[in-house]
Backbone as CSV, one residue per row, in Angstrom:
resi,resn,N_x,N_y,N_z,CA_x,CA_y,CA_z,C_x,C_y,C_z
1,UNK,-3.018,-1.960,11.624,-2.591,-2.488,10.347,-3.597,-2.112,9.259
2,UNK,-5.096,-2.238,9.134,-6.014,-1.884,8.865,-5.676,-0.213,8.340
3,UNK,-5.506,0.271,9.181,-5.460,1.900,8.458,-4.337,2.238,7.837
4,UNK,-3.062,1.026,7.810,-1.932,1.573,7.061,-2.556,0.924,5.579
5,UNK,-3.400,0.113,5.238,-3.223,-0.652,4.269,-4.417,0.209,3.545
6,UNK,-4.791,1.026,3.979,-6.160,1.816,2.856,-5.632,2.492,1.783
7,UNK,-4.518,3.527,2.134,-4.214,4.197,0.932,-3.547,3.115,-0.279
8,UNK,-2.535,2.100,-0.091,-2.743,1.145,-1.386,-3.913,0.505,-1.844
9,UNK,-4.893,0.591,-0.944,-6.022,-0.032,-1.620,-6.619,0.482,-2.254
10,UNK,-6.738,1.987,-1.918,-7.268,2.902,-2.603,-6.766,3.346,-4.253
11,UNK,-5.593,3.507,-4.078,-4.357,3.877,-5.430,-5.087,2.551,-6.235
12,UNK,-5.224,1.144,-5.922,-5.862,-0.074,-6.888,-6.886,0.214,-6.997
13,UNK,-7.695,0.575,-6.108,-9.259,0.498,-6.776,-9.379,2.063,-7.554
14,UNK,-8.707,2.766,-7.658,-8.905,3.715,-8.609,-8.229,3.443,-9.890
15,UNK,-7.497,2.429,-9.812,-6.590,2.342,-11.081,-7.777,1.409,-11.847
16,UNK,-8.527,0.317,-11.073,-9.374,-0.579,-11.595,-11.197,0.276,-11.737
17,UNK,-11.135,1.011,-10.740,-12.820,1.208,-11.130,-12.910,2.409,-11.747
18,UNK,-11.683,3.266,-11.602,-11.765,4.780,-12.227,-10.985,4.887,-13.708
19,UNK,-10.347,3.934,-13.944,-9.255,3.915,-15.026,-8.035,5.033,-14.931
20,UNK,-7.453,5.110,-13.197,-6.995,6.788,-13.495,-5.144,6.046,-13.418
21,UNK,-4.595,6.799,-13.985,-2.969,6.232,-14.149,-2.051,5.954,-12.729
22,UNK,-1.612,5.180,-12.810,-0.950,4.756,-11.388,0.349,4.810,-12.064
23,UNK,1.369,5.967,-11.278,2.593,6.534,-11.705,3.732,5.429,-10.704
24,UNK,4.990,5.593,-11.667,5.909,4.651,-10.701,6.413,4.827,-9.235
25,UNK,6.183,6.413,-9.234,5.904,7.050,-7.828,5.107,6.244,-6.583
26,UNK,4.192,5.995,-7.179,2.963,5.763,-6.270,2.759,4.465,-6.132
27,UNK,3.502,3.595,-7.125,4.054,1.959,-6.787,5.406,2.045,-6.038
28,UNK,5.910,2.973,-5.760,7.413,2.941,-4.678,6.449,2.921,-3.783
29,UNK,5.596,3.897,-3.204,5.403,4.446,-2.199,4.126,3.454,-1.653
30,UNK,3.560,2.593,-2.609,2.951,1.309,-1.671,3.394,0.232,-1.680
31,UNK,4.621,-0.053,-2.309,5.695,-1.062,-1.526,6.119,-0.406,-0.646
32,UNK,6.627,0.661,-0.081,7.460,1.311,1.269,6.230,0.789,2.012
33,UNK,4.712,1.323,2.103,3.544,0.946,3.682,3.786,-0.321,3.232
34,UNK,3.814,-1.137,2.288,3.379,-2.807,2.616,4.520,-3.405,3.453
35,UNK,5.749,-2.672,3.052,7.064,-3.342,3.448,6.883,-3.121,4.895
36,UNK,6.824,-1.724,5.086,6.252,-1.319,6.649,5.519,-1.921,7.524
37,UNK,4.426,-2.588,6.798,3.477,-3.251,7.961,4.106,-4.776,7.987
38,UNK,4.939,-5.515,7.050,5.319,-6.590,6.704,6.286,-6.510,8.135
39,UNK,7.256,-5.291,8.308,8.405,-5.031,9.300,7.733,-5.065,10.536
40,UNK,6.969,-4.141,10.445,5.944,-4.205,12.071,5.790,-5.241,12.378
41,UNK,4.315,-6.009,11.276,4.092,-6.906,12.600,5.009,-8.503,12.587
42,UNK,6.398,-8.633,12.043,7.523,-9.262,12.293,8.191,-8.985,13.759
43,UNK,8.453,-7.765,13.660,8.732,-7.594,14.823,7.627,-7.746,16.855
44,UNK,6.263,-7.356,15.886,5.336,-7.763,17.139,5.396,-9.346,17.432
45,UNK,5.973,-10.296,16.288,6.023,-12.044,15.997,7.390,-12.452,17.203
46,UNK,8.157,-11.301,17.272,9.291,-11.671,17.428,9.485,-11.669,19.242
């Protein structure tokens, strides 16, 4: 879970410590891993 969740963390802390633009692209695409790991470990619950 840990290694799916770096690249959104990463996309935030560059938006906050680098000032660099975070495109609507790249907010789809870290709701799709969050939704992903949200689905996973539901299903490991289940």
């Amino acid at each position: 879970m840990l290694g799916a969740i770096e690249l959104p963390v990463g996309i935030v802390a560059s938006l906050f410590f680098l000032n660099e633009a975070v495109h609507g692209v790249q907010w789809f695409g870290m709701l799709l891993i969050l939704t992903g790991i949200v689905v996973a470990e539901k299903r490991k619950v289940s």
